[in-house]
PyMOL Python script that loads the backbone (N, CA, C, O; Angstrom):
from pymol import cmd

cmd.read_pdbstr("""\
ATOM      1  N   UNK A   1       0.820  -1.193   0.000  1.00  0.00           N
ATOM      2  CA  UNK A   1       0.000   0.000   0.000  1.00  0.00           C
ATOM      3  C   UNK A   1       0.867   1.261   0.000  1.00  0.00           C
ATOM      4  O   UNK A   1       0.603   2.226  -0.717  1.00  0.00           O
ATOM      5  N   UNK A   2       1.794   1.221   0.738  1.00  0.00           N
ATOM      6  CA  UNK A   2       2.885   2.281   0.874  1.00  0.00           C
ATOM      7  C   UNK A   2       3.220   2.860  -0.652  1.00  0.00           C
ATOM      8  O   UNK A   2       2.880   3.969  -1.065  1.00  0.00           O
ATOM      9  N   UNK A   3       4.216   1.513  -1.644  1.00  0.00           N
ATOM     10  CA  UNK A   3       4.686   2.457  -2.467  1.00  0.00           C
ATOM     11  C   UNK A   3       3.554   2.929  -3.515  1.00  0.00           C
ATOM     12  O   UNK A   3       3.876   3.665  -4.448  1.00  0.00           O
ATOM     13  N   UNK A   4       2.295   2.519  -3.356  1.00  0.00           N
ATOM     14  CA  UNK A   4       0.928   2.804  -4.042  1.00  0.00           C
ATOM     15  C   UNK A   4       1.201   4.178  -3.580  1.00  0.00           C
ATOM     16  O   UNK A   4       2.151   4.684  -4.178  1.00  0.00           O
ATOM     17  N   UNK A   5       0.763   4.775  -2.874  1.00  0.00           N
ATOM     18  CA  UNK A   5       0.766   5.824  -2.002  1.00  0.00           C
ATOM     19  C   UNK A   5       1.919   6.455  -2.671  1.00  0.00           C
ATOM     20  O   UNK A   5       1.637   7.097  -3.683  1.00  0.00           O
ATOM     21  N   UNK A   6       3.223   6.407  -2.301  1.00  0.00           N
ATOM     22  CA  UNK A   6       4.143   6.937  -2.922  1.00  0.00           C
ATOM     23  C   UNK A   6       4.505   7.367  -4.193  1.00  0.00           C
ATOM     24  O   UNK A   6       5.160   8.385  -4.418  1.00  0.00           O
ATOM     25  N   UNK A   7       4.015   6.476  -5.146  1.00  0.00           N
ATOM     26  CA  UNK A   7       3.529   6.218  -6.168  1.00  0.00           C
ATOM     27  C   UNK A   7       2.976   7.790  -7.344  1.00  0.00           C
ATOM     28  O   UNK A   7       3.319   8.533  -8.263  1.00  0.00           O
ATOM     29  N   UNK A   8       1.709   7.382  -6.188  1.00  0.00           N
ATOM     30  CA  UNK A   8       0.656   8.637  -6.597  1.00  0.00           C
ATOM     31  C   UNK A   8       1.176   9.898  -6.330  1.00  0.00           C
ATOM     32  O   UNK A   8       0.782  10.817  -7.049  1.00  0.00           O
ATOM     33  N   UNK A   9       2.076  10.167  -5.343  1.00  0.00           N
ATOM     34  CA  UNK A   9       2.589  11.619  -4.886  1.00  0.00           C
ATOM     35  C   UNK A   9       3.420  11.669  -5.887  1.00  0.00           C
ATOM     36  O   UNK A   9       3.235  12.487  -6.787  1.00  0.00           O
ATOM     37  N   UNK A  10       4.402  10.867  -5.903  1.00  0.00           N
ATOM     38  CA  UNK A  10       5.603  11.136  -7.229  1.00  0.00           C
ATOM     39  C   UNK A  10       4.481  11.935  -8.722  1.00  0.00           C
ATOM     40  O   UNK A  10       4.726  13.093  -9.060  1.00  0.00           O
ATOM     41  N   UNK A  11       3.306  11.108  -9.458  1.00  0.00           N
ATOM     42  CA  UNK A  11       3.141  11.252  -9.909  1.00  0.00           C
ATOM     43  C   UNK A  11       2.355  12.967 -10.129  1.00  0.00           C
ATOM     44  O   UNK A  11       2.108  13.776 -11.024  1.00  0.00           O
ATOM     45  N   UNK A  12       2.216  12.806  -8.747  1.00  0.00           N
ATOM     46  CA  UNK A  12       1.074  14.294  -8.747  1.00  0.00           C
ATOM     47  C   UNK A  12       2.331  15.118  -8.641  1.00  0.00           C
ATOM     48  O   UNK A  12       2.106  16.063  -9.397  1.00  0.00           O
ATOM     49  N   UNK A  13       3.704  15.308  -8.046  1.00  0.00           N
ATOM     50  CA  UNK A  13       4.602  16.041  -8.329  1.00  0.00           C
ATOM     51  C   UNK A  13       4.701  16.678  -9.474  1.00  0.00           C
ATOM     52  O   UNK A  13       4.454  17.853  -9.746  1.00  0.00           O
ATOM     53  N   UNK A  14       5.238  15.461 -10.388  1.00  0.00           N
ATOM     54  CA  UNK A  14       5.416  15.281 -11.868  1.00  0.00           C
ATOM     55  C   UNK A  14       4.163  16.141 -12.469  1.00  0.00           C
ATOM     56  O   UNK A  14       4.644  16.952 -13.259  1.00  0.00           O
ATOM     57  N   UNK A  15       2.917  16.263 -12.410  1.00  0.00           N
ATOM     58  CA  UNK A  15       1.747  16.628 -12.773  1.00  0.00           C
ATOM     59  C   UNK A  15       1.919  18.494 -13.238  1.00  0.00           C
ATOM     60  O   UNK A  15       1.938  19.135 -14.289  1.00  0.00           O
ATOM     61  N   UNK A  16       2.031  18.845 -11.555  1.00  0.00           N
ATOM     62  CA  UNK A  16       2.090  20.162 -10.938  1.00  0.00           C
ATOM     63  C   UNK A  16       3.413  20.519 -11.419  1.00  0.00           C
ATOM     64  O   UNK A  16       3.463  21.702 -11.754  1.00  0.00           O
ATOM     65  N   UNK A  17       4.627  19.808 -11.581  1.00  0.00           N
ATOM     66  CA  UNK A  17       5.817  20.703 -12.086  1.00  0.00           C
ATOM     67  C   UNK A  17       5.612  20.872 -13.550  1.00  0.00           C
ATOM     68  O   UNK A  17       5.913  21.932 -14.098  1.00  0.00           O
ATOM     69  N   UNK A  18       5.026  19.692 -14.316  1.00  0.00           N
ATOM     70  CA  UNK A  18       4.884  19.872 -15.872  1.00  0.00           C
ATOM     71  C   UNK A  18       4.155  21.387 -16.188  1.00  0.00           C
ATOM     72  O   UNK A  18       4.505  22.231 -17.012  1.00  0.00           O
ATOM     73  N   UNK A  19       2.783  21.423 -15.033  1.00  0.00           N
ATOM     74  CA  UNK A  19       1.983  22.658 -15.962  1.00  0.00           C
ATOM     75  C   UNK A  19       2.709  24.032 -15.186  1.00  0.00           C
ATOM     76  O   UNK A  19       2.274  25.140 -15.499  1.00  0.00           O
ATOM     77  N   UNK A  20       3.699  23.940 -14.283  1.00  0.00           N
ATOM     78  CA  UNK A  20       4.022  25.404 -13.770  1.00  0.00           C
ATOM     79  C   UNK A  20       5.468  25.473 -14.368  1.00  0.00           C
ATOM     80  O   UNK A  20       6.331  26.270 -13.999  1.00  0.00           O
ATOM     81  N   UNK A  21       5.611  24.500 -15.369  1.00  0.00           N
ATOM     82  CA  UNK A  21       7.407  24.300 -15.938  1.00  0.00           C
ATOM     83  C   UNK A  21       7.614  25.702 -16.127  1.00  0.00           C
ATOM     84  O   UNK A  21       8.565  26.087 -15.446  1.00  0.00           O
ATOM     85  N   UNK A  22       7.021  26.701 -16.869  1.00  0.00           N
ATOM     86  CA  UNK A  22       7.680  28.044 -17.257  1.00  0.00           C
ATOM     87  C   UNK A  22       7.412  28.797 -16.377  1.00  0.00           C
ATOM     88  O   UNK A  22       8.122  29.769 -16.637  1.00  0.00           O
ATOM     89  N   UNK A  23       6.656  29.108 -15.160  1.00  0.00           N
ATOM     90  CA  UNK A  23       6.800  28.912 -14.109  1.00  0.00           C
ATOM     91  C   UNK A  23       8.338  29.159 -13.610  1.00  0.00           C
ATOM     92  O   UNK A  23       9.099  30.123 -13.695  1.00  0.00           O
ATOM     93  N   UNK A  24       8.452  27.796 -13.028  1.00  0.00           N
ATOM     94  CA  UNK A  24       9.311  26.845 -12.790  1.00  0.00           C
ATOM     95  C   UNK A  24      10.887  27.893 -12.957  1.00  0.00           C
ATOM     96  O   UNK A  24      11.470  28.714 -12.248  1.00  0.00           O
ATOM     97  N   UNK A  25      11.116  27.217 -14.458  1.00  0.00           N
ATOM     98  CA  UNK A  25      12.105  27.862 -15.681  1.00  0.00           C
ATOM     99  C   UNK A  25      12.350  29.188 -15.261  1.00  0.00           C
ATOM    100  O   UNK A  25      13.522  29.528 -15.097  1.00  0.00           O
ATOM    101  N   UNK A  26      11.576  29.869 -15.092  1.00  0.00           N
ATOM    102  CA  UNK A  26      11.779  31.531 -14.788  1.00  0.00           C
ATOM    103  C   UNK A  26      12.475  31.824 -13.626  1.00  0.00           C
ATOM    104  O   UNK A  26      13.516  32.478 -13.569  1.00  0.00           O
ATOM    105  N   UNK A  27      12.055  31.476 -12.979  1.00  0.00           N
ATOM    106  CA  UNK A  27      12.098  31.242 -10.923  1.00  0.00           C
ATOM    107  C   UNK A  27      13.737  30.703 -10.985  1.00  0.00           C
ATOM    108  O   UNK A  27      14.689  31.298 -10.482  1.00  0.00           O
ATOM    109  N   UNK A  28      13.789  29.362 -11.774  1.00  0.00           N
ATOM    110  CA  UNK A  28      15.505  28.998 -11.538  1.00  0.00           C
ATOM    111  C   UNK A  28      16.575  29.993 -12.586  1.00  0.00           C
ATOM    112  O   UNK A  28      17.785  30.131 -12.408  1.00  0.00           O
ATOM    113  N   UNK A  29      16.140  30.323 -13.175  1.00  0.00           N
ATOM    114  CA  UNK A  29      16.802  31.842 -14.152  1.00  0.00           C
ATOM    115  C   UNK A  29      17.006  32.824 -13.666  1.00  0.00           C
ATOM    116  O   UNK A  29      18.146  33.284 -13.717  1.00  0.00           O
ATOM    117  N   UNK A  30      16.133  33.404 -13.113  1.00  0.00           N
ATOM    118  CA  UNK A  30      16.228  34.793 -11.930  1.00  0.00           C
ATOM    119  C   UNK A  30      17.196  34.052 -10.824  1.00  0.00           C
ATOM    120  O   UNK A  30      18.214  34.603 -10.405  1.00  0.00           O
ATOM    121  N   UNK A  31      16.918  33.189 -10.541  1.00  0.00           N
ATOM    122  CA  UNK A  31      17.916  32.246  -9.232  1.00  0.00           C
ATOM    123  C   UNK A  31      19.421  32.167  -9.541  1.00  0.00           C
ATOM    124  O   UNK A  31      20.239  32.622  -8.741  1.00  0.00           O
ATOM    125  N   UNK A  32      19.712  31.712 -10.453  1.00  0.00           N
ATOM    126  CA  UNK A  32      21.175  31.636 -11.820  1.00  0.00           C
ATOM    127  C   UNK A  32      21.465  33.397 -11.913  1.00  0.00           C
ATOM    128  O   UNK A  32      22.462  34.070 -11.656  1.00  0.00           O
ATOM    129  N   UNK A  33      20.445  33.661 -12.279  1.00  0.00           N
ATOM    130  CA  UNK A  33      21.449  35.556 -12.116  1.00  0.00           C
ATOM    131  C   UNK A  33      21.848  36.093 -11.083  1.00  0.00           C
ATOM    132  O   UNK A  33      22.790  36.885 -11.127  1.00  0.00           O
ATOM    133  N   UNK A  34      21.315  35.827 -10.100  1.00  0.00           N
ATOM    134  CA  UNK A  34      21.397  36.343  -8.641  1.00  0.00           C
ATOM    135  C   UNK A  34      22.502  35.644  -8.393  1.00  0.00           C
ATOM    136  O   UNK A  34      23.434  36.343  -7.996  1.00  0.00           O
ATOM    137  N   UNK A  35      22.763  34.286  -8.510  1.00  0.00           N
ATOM    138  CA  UNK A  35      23.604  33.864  -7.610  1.00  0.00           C
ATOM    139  C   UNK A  35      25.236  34.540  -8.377  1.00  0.00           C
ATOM    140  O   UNK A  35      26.272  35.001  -7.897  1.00  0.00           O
ATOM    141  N   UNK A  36      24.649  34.234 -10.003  1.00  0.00           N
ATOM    142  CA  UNK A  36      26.163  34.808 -10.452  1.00  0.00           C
ATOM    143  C   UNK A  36      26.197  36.048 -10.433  1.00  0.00           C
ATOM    144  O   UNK A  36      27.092  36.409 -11.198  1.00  0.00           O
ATOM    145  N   UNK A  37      25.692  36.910  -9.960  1.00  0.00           N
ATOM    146  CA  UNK A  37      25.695  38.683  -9.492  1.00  0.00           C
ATOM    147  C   UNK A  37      26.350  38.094  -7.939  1.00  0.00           C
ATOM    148  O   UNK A  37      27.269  38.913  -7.922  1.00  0.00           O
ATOM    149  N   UNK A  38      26.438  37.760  -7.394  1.00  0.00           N
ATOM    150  CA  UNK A  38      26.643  37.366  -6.122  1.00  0.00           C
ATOM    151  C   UNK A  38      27.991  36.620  -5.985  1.00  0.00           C
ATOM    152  O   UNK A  38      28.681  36.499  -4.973  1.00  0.00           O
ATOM    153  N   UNK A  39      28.183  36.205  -7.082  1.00  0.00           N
ATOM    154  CA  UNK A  39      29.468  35.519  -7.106  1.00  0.00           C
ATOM    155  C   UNK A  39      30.588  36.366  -7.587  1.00  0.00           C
ATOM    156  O   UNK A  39      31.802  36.300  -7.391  1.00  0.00           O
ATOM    157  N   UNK A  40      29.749  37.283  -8.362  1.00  0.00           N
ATOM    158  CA  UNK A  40      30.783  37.853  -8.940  1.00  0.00           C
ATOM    159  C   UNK A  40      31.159  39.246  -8.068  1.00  0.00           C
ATOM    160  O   UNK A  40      32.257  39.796  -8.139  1.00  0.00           O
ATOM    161  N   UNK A  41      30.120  39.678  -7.292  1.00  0.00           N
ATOM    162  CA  UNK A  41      30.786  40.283  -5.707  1.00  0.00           C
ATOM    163  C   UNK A  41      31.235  40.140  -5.302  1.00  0.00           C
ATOM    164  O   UNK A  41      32.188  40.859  -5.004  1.00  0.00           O
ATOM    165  N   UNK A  42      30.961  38.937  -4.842  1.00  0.00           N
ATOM    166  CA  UNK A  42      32.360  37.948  -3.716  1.00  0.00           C
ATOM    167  C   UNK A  42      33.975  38.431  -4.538  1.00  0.00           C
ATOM    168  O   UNK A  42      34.917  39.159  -4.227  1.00  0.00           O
ATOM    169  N   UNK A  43      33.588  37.468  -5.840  1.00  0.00           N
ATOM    170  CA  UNK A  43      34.912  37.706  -6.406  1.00  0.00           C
ATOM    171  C   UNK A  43      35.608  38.815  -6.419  1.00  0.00           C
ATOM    172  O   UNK A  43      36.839  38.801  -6.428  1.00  0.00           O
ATOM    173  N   UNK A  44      34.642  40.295  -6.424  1.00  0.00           N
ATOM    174  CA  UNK A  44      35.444  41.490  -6.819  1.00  0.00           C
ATOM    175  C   UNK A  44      36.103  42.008  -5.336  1.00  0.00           C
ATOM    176  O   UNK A  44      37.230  42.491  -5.227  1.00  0.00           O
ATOM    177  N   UNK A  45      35.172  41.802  -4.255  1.00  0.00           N
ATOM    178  CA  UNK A  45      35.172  41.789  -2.717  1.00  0.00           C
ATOM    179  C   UNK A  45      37.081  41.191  -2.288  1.00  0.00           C
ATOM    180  O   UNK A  45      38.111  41.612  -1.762  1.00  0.00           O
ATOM    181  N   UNK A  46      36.671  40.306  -2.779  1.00  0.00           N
ATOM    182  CA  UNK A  46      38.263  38.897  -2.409  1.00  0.00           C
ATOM    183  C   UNK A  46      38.905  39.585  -2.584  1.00  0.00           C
ATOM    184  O   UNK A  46      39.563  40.163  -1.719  1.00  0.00           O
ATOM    185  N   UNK A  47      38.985  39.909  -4.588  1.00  0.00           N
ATOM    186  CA  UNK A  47      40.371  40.864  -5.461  1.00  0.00           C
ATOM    187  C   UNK A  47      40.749  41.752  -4.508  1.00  0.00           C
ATOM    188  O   UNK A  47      41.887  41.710  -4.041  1.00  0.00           O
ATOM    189  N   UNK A  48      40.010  42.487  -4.184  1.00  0.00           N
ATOM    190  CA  UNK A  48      40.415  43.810  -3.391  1.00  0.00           C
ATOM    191  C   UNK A  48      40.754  43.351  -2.442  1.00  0.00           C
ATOM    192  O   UNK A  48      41.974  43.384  -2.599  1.00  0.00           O
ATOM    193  N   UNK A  49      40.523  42.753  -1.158  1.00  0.00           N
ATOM    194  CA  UNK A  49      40.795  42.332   0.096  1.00  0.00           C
ATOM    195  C   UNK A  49      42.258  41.564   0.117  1.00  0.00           C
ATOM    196  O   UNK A  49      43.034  41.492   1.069  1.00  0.00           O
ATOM    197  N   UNK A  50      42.427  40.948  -1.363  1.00  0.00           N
ATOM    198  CA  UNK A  50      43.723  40.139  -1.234  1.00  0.00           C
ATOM    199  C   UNK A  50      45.030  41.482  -1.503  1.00  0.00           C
ATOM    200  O   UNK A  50      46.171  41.403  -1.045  1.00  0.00           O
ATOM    201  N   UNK A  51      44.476  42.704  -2.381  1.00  0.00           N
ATOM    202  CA  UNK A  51      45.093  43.327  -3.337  1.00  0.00           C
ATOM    203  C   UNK A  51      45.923  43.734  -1.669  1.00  0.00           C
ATOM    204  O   UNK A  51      47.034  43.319  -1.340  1.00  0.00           O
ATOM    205  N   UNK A  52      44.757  44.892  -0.584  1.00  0.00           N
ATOM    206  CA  UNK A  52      44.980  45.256   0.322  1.00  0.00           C
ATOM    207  C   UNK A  52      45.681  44.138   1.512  1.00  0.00           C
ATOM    208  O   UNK A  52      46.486  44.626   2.305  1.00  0.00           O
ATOM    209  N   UNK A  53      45.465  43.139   1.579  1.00  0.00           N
ATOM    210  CA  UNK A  53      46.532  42.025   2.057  1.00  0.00           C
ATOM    211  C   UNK A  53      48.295  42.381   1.651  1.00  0.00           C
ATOM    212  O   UNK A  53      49.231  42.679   2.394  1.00  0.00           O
ATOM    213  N   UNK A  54      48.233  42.216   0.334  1.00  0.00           N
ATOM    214  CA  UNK A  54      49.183  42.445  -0.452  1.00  0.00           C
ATOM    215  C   UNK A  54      50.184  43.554   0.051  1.00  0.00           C
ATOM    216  O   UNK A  54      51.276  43.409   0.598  1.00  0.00           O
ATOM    217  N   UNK A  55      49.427  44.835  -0.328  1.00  0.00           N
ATOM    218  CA  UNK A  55      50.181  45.677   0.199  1.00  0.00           C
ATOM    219  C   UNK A  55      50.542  46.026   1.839  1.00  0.00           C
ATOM    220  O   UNK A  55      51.459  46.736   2.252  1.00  0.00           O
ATOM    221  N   UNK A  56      49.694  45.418   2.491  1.00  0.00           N
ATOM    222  CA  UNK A  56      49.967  45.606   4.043  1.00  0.00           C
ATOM    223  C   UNK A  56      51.442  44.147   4.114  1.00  0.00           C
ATOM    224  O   UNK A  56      52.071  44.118   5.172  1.00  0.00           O
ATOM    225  N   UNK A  57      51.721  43.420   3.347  1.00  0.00           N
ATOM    226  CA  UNK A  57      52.639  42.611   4.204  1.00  0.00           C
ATOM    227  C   UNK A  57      53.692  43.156   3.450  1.00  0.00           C
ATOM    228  O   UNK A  57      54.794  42.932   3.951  1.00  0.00           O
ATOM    229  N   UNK A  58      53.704  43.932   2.194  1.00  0.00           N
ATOM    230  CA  UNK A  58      55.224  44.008   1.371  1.00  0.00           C
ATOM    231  C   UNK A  58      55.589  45.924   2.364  1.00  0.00           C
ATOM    232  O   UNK A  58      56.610  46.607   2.443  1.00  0.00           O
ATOM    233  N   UNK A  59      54.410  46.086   2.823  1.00  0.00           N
ATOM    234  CA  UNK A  59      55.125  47.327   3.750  1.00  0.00           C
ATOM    235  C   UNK A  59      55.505  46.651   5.005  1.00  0.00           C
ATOM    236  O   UNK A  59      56.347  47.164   5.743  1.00  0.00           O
ATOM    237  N   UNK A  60      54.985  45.630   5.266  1.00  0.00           N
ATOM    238  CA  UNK A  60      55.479  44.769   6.702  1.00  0.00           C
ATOM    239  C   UNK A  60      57.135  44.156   6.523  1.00  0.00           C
ATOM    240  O   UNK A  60      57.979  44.056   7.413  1.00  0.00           O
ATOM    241  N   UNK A  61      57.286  43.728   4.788  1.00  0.00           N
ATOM    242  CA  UNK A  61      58.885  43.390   4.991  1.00  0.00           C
ATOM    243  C   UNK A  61      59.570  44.407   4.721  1.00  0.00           C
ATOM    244  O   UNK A  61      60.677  44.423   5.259  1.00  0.00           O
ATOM    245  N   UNK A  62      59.240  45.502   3.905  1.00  0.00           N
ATOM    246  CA  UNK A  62      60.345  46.685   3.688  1.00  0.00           C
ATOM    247  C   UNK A  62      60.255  46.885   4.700  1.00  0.00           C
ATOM    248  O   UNK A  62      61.313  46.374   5.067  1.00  0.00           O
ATOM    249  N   UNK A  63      59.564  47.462   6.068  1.00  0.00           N
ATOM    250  CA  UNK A  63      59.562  47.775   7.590  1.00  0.00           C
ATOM    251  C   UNK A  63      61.157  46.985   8.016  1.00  0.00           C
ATOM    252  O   UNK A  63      62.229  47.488   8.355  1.00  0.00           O
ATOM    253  N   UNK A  64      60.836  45.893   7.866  1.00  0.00           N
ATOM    254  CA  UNK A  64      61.791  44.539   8.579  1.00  0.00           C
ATOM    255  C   UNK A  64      62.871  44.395   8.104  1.00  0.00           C
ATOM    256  O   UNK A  64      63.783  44.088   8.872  1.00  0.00           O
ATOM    257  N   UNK A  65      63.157  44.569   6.652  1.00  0.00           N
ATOM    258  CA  UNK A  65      64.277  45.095   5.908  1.00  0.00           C
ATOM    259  C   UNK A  65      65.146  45.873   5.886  1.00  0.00           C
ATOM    260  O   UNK A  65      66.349  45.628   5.790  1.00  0.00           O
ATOM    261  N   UNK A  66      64.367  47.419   6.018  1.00  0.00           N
ATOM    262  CA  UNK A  66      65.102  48.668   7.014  1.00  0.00           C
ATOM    263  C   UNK A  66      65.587  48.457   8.393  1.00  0.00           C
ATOM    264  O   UNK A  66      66.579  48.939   8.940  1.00  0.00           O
ATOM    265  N   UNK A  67      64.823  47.760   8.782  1.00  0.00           N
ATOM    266  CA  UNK A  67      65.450  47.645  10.306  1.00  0.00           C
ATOM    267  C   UNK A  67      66.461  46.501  10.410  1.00  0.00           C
ATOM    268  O   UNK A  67      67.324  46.334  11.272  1.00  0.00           O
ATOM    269  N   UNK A  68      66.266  46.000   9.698  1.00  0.00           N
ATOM    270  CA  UNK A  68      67.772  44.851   9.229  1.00  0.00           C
ATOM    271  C   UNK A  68      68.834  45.396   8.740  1.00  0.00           C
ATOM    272  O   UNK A  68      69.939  44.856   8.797  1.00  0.00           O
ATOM    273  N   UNK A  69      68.568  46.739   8.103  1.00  0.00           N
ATOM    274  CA  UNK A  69      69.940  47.311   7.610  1.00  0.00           C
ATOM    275  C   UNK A  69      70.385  48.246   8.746  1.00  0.00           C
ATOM    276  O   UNK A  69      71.528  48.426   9.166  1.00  0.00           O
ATOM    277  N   UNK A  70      69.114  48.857   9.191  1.00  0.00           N
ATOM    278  CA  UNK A  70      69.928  49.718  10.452  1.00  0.00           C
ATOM    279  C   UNK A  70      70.203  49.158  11.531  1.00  0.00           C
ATOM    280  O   UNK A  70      70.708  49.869  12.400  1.00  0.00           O
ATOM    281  N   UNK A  71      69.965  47.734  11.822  1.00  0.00           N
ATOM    282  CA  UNK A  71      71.117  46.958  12.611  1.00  0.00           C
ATOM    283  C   UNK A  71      72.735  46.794  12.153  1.00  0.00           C
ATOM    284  O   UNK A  71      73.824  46.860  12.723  1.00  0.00           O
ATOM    285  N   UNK A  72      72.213  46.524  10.695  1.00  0.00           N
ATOM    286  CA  UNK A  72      73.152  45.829   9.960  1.00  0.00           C
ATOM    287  C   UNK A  72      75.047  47.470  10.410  1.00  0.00           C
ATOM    288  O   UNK A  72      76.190  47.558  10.859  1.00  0.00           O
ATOM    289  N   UNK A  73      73.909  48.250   9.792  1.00  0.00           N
ATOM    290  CA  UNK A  73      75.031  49.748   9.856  1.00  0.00           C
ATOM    291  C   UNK A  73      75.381  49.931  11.053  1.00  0.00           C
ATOM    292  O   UNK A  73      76.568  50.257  11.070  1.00  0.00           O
ATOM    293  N   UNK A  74      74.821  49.871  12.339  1.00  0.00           N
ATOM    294  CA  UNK A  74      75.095  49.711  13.740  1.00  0.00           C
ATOM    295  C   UNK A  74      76.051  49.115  13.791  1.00  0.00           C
ATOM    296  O   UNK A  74      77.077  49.688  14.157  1.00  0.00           O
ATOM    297  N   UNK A  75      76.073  47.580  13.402  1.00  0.00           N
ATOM    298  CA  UNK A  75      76.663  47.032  14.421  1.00  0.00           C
ATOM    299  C   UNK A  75      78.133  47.176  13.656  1.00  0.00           C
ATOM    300  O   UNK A  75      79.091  46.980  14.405  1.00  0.00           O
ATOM    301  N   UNK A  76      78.482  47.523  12.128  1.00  0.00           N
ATOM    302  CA  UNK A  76      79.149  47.741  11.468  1.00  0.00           C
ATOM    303  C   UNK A  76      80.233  48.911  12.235  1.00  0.00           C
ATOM    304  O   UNK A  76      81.392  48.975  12.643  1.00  0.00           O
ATOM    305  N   UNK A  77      78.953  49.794  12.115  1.00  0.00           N
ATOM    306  CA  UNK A  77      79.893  51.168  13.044  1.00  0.00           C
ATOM    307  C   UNK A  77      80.638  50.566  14.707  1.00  0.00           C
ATOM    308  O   UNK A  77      81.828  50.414  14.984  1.00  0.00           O
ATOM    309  N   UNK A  78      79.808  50.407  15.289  1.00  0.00           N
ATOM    310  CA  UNK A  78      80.409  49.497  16.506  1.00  0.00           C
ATOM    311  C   UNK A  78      81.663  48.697  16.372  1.00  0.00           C
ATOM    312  O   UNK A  78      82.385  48.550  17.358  1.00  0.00           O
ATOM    313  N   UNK A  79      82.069  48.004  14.849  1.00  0.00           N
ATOM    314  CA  UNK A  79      83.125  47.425  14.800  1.00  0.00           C
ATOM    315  C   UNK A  79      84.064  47.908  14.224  1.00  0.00           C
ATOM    316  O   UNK A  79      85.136  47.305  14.181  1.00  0.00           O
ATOM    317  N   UNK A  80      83.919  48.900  13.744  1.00  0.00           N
ATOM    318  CA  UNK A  80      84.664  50.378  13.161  1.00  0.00           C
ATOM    319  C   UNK A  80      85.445  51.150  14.276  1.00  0.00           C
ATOM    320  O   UNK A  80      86.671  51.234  14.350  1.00  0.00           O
ATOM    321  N   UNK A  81      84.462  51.740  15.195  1.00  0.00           N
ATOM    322  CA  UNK A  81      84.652  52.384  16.480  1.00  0.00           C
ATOM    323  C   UNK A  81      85.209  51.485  17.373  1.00  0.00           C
ATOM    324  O   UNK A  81      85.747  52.232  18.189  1.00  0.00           O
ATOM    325  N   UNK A  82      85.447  50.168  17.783  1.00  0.00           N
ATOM    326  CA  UNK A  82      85.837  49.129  18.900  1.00  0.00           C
ATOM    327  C   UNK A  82      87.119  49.030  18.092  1.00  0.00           C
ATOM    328  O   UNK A  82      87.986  48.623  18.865  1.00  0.00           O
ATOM    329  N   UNK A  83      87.794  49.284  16.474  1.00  0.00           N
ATOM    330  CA  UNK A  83      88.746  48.242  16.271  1.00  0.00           C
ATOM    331  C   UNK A  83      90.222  50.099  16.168  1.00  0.00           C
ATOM    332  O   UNK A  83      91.357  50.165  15.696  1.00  0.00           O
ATOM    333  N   UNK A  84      89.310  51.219  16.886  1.00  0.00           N
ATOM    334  CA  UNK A  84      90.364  52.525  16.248  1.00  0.00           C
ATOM    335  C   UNK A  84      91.289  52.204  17.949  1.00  0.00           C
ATOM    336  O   UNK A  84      92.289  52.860  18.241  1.00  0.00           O
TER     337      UNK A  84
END
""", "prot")
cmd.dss("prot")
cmd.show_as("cartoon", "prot")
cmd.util.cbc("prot")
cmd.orient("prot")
């Protein structure tokens, strides 16, 4: 009796999606634009967020770089000045 039952729902599914297909069709089309308007935010969102990533760490090693050389000249002078 069950898959009788089951049966009949599948079929009445099938029924109701055939006559609202364009319907249907429209609803998942508008759905498909949205999502790729949405994706393609994200995407432009990321670009930028990575771009600004980008530049915050290459000012983080020139930072670390400079201060590697003005150790570097320190300790240079120090062995300049210790060897007169």
């Amino acid at each position: 009796m069950l898959p009788f039952i089951a049966g009949i729902a599948a079929g009445a599914v099938a029924v109701v999606a055939y006559n609202n297909n364009k319907k249907i069709r429209k609803n998942v089309n508008e759905g498909a634009k949205k999502a790729k308007h949405l994706a393609q935010e994200g995407y432009e969102k990321t670009k930028e967020f990575a771009k600004d990533v980008k530049a915050s760490v290459d000012e983080k090693v020139e930072s670390l770089k400079s201060k590697k050389e003005e150790k570097k000249i320190e300790k240079e002078g120090e062995t300049a000045n210790g060897n007169e």
